[in-house]
N, C-alpha and C positions, 0 to 999 in steps of 0.2 A: 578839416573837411575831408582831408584823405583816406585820413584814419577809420572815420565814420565810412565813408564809401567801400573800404574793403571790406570793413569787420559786415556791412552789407550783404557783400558780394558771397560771404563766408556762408550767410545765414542762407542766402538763396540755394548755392549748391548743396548746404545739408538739408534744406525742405528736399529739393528735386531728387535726391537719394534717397531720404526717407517715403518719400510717395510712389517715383519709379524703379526702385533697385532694394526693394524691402528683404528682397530674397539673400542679398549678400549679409544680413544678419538675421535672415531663420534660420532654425538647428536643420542641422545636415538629413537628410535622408538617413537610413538605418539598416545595418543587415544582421540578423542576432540568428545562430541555431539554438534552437529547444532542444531538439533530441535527434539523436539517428540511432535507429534499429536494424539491424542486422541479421537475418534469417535467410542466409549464405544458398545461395548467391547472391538475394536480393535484398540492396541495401535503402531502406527510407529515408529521407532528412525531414525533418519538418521546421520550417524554418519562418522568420516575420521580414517583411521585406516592407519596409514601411517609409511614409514621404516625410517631407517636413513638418505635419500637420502631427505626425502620428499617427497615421491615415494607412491601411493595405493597399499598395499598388496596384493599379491593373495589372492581369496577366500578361498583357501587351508588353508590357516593360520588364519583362523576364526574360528576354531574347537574347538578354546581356550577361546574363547568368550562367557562370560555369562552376565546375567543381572538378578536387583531384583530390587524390589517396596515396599520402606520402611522396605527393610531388607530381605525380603520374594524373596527367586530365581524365578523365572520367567521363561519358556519355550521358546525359540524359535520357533516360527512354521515356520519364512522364515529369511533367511539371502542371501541375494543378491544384486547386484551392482545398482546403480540409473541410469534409463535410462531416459531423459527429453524428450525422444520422447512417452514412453510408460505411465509413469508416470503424465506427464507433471510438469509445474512449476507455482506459481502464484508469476507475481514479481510487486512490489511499489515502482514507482521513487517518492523519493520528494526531491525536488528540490529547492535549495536555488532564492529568485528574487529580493533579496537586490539589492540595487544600486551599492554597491562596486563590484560586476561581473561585469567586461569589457562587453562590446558590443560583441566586434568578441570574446572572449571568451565564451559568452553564446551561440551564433550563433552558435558556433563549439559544444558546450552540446548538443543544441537540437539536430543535427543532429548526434550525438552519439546516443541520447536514440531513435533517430526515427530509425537510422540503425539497434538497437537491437531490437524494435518490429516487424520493417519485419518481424525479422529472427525468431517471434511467431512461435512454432508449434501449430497444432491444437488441443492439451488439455491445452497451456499455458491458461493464464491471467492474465489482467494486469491491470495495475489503477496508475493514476497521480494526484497527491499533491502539490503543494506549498506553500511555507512560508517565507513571509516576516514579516511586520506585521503583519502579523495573517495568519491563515494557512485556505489554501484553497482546497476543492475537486474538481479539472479539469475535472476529468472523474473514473469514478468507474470502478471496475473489469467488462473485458467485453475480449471477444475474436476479438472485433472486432477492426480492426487496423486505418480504416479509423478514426476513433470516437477516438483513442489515437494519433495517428498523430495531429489531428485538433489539442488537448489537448495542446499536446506541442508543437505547432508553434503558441500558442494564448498566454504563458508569456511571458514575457518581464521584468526585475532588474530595478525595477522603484523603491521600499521600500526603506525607510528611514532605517527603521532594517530587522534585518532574528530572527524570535522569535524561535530557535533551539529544545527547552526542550519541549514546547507545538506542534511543527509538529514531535519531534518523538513520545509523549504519543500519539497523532492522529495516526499517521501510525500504532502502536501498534495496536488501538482499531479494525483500518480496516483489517491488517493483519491477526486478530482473528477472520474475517467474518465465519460467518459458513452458509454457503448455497448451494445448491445442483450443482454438477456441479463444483464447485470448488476445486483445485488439493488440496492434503494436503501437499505437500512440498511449503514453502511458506520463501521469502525473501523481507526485505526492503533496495533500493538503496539510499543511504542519496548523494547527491550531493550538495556542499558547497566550498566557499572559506575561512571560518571561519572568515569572517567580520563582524563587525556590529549584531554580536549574541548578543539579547536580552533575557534576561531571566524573565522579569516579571510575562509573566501567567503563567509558573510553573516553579520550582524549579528544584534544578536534582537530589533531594533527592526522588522528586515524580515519576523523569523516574526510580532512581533507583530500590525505589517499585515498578513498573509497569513489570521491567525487572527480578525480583527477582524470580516472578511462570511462566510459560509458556510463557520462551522469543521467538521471530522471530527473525532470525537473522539479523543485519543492518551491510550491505558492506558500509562503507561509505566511498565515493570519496573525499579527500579534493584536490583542485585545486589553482594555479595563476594563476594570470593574467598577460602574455609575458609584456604587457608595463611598469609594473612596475620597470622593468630590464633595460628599453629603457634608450639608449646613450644620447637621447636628455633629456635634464632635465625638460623640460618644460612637456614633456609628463610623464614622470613620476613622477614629482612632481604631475600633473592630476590624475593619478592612485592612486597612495598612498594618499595624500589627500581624496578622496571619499571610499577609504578602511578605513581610520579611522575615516569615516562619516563628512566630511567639506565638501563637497558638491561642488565641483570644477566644475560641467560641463561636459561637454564632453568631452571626450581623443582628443583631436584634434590637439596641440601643440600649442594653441593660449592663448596670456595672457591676453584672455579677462575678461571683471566685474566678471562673475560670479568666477573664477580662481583668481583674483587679492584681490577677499573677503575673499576667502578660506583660502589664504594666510596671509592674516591681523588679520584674528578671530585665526587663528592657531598659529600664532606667540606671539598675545597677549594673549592666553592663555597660554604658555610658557614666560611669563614674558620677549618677546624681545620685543622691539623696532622692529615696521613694517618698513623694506627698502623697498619693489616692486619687491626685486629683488630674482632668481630665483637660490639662489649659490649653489656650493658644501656644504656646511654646512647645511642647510635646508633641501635637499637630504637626506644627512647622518640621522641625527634626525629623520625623515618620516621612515625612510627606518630600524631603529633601535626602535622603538614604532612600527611599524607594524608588525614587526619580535616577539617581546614581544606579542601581541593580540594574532597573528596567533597561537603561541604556547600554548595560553592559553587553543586557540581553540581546538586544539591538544589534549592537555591533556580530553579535556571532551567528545569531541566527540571519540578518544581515548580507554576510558572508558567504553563509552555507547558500539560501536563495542564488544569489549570481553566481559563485560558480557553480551550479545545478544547473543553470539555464532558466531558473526560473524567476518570481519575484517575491520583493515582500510589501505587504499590503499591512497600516497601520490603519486600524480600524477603530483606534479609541474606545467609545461608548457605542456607536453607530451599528445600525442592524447590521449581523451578519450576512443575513440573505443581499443585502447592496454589495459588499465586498463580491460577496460567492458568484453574483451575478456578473461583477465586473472580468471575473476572471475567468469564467465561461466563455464570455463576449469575446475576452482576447485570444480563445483557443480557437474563433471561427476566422481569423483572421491570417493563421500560417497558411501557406504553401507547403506541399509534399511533392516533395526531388524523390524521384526513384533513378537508380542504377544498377546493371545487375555488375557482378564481380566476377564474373565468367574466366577472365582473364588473370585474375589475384586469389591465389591460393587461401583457403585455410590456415595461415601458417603459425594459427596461434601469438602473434605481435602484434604489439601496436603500434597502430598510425596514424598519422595527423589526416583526419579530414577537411577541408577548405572550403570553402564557397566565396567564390567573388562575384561583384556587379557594378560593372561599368556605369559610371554616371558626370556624362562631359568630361573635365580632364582629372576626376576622380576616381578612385575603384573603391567599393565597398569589399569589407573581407569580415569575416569572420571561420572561425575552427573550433575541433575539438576531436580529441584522441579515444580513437576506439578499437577494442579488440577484435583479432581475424579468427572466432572461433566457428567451430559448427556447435549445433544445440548441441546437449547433452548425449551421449552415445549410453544406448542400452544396456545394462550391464548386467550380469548372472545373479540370479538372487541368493541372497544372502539369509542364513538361516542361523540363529544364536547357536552359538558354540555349548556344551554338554554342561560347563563350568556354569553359562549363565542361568539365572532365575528363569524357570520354565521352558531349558529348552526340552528336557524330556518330554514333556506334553506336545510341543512342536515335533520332536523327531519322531515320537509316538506316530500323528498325525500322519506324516508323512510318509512313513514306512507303511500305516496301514493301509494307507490308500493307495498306495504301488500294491501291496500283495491282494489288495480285495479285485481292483481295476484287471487284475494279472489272469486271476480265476474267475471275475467274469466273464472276462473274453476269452477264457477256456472256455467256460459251460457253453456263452450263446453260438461259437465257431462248433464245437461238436453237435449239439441239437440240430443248427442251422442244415448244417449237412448231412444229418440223420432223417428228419423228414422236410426241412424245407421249408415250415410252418412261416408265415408273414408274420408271426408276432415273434419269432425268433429275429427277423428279419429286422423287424422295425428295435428289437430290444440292442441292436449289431448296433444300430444306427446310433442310439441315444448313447450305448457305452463309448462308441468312437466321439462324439461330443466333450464327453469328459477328461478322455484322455490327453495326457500332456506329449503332444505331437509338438515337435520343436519348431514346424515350420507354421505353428497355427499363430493366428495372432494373440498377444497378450496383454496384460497392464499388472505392472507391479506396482503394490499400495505399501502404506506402512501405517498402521495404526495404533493409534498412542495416547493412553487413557487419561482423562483428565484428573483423573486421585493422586492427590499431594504426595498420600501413601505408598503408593503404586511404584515402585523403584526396579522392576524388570525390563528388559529390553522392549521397542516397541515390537508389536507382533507385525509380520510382515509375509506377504504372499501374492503369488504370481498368480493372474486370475484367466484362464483360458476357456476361454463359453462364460463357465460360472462358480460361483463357491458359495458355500450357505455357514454364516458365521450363529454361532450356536453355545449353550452350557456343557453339553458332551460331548464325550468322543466317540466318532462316528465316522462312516465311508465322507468322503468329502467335506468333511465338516472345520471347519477352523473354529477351535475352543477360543471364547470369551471368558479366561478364569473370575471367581471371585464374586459372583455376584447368581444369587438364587431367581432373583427376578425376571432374569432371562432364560428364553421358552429352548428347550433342545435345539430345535431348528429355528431361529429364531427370523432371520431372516439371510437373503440373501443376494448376494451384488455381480453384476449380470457385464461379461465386457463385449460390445456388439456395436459392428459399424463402426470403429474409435470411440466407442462411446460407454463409460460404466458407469450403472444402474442399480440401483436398492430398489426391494421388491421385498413387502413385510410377507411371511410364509405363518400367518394365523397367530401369528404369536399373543399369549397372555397380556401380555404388557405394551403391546405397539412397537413398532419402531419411528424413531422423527430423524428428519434433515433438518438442521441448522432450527432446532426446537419447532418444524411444522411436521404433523405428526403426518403419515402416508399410507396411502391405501392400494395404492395399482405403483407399476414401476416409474421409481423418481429419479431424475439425473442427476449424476454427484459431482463435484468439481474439485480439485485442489485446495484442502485448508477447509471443508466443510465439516461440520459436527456431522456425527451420526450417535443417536441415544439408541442403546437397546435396554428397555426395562431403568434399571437405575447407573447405568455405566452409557458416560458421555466418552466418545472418544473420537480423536482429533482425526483425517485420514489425509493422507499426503498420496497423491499421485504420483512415484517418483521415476516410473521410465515407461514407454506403451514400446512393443516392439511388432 
């Protein structure tokens, strides 16, 4: 009777704990940094301060929140919620184009990532990557949506491999762009089916150094592909074979050559005897080696996600746009810490950033190590040396627009003072526009032709007022060799208010930004295309002074 009465008494106080005191086994409250940005003095954290639920805190309960840099406390001057209307966002798809993606599986990506650039507001920005073999720039950070749509309706999972390690140290480099106009909350979208990951140009020992100082966070998507699941064995024998790179052909259900080799090289790399035939056994095997890869993939991409700060989201079969949306949602939920650094040099090292927050006889913490740099400092331009391909046509250039600039402002300063005429006057005014005065503002570009063939330096020039890029040589003119489709003056790129502009000068053949063809002055950004005639060339922003 006793026994019973306790083992009672036992059952009573674990109801009364499980009904009043449920809280001593929900998961803890949470403090995670995403990202902190640095645009010295002013440092951002953006960070997730979340309850037991999962749930964003009120702001209320941020009064408990401090932070230090390398030990030293830090100030708060703003703690408030992330708004991606006011704030904006700069996001990077990159995007796996291996062969092992299905067909209608990648068809259904793009029109995921094209759904989410609509929904652009106007301070996002955005930019497109892919990586198969090697990793490619689609389109650079641009606001502009036509020029990222084109982007991603133009790959296509043709790669033998997706080189994983080398397009996310790429995404990193661009994610780090520092250039005017661009938001500092900044995210990369990794989309993958973790097939076919090659690791040869880098290691993941190198993303992990890359990721160690001033991560971005990478959301990365891993995906299937539905057919590999399909009833029909023929088709998913299709599937899984090209996911473990045998090269089957098309998902079609047919057991045509190119399927019937797949199967034979497949087999006889597994020590069987080739049948033809398409069984449950072979299935199984595919379906058990691709399950091993994918995991592997798992594990690394995995990896890379948290320490970035960011996540990864296994998405199976399941629409993309559910995932894209979920990870939206969680970008409205950080908090942004400002600080300024008034006090903390430039000094070029790194430091442990902190964040704590008191909760009862807990403290939340979280960090992460970031460099004390200033942005990029201006630097003299640079002009190919006599040895490289085409620098004569450069030094040409340049010389003749020193001696032309030199004797016009002879002629208009003698006439001026000969009779005084207003059109002398006004002619004084436009050459002094041209002139390269060291204290004018400027923007150096570098442009860089998309021809395989094309193996000279890229062409590079410092643009003060303006420059008119053209087939000949001319007063002002920077030569486009190589190509007859482009008009003399073809057109030209205007730098005003911080701001550089293309502006087509009647030319034959049009000029386009990022393939939209332009009629009046267009804004150019970092990483845009510019077509003159039949020469695509890439242009880099690389310092504004």
């Amino acid at each position: 009777m006793g026994r019973r009465a306790g083992g009672l008494s036992r059952l009573a106080a674990l109801i009364i704990v499980l009904l009043l005191g449920r809280e001593a086994f929900a998961s803890p409250s949470s403090l995670g940094i995403r990202q902190a940005w640095l645009d010295y003095p002013s440092l951002t954290v953006y960070a997730d301060l979340l309850d037991r639920e999962g749930a964003p805190r009120d702001l209320s309960d941020t009064e408990d929140l401090s932070a230090s840099l390398g030990g030293v406390p830090l100030a708060l001057s703003q703690v408030r919620r992330y708004s991606a209307v006011d704030d904006g966002l700069l996001i990077l798809f990159a995007i796996d184009t291996s062969a092992s993606v299905g067909g209608e599986r990648f068809v259904e990506l793009q029109q995921a990532v094209s759904d989410w650039i609509r929904r652009l507001g106007p301070r996002d920005r955005a930019s497109v990557i892919s990586f198969g073999e090697g990793v490619s720039l689609a389109q650079g950070f641009t606001a502009e949506q036509n020029a990222l749509l084109y982007a991603v309706q133009s790959l296509s999972p043709e790669d033998e491999r997706a080189d994983l390690n080398l397009a996310v140290l790429r995404a990193l480099e661009l994610a780090r762009t520092r250039s005017a106009g661009l938001p500092g909350r900044r995210i990369i979208v990794l989309c993958s089916d973790g097939f076919r990951v090659s690791t040869g140009s880098a290691t993941a020992e190198e993303v992990r150094s890359a990721l160690a100082v001033d991560p971005i966070p990478i959301y990365s998507v891993l995906f299937d592909s539905p057919e590999r699941e399909s009833a029909n064995r023929k088709i998913a024998a299709q599937q899984l074979l090209n996911e473990l790179g045998y090269d089957a052909g098309p998902v079609d259900g047919k057991l045509g050559p190119r399927t019937t080799a797949a199967i034979r090289v497949f087999q006889q790399s597994r020590g069987v005897a080739w049948d033809g035939r398409v069984s449950s056994e072979l299935i199984g095997v595919l379906r058990t080696m691709a399950k091993n890869e994918k995991d592997s993939a798992l594990s690394v991409i995995g990896e890379f996600s948290r320490r970035s700060g960011g996540e990864l989201y296994r998405t199976g079969t399941s629409h993309f746009n559910q995932v894209f949306d979920t990870v939206a949602s969680s970008l409205d939920q950080a908090l942004v810490l400002v600080t300024e650094l008034s006090e903390t040099g430039p000094e070029s090292t790194v430091k442990r950033l902190e964040l704590s927050c008191s909760e009862g006889d807990r403290t939340l913490m979280d960090g992460v190590d970031i460099r004390l740099v200033l942005a990029p400092a201006p630097s003299t331009p640079v002009v190919p040396e006599t040895d490289e391909p085409g620098s004569f046509v450069w030094g040409s250039v340049f010389v003749a627009v020193g001696v032309i600039l030199l004797v016009v402002a002879g002629f208009v300063y003698v006439k001026r003072r000969g009779s005084g005429d207003r059109k002398s006057a006004a002619a004084l005014n436009e050459t002094a526009q041209t002139r390269l005065l060291s204290g004018a503002p400027a923007a150096r570009v570098e442009l860089t032709p998309f021809d395989a063939n094309y193996t000279g330096p890229p062409l590079k020039a410092e643009i003060r007022d303006r420059l008119v890029l053209g087939r000949r040589v001319a007063p002002s003119v920077l030569v486009v060799p190589g190509d007859a489709t482009i008009s003399a003056k073809h057109c030209e790129l205007q730098y005003t208010d911080g701001k550089l502009l293309v502006r087509d000068l009647d030319s034959s053949n049009g000029t386009m930004v990022n393939g939209v063809p332009i009629e009046t002055s267009y804004p150019i950004e970092d990483g845009d295309r510019l077509t003159l005639g039949k020469t695509e060339l890439r242009i880099r922003i690389i310092g504004v002074s």
